[in-house]
C-alpha positions in Angstrom: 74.7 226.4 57.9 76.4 225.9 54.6 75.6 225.1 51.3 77.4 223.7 48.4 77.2 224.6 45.0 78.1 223.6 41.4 80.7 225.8 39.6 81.4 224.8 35.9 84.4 226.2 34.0 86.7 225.9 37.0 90.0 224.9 36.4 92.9 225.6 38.3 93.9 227.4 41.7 93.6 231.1 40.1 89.9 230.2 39.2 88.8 229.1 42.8 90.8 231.9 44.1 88.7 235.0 41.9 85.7 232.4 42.9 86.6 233.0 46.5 87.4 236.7 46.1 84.1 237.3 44.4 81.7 235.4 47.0 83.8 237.2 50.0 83.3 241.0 47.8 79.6 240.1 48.2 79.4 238.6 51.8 82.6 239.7 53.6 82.2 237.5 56.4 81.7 234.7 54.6 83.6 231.5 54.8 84.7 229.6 51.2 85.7 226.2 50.6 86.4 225.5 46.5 86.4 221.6 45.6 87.9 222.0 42.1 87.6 218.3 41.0 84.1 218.2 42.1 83.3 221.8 40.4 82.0 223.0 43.6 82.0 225.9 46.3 80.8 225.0 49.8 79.6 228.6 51.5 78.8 229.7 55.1 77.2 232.8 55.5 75.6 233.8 52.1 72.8 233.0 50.6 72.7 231.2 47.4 71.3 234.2 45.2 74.6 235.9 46.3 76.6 232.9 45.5 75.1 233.1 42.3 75.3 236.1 41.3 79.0 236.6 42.9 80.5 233.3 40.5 79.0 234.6 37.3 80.2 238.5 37.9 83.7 236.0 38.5 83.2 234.9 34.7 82.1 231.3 35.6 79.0 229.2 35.6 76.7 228.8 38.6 75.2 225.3 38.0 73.0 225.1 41.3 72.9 223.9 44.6 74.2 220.5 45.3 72.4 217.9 47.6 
């Protein structure tokens, strides 16, 4: 099942590729989708202390999980 969450300070295709890069470090097997006009990561296959923890290590702020 997969989760989306909000990712403020996102900007361009570099920042939702380290974004991606960092989640996939902490859950290899995990599959990424970055919505940069919505600020938002959609994740299958990690939970969302990972995710967490994964975007701030990338340098970016982890806003929660989006309904």
């Amino acid at each position: 099942m997969s989760e989306t969450y909000s990712v403020l300070g996102m900007t361009c295709g570099g920042c939702a590729r380290s974004v991606t890069n960092a989640i996939k470090d902490k859950a290899p097997g995990a599959q990424v989708q970055v919505d940069l006009a919505a600020k938002a990561v959609t994740v299958e296959g990690a939970d969302e202390g990972m995710v967490k923890q994964a975007v701030e290590n990338a340098g970016f702020e982890y806003a929660g999980k989006l309904h």
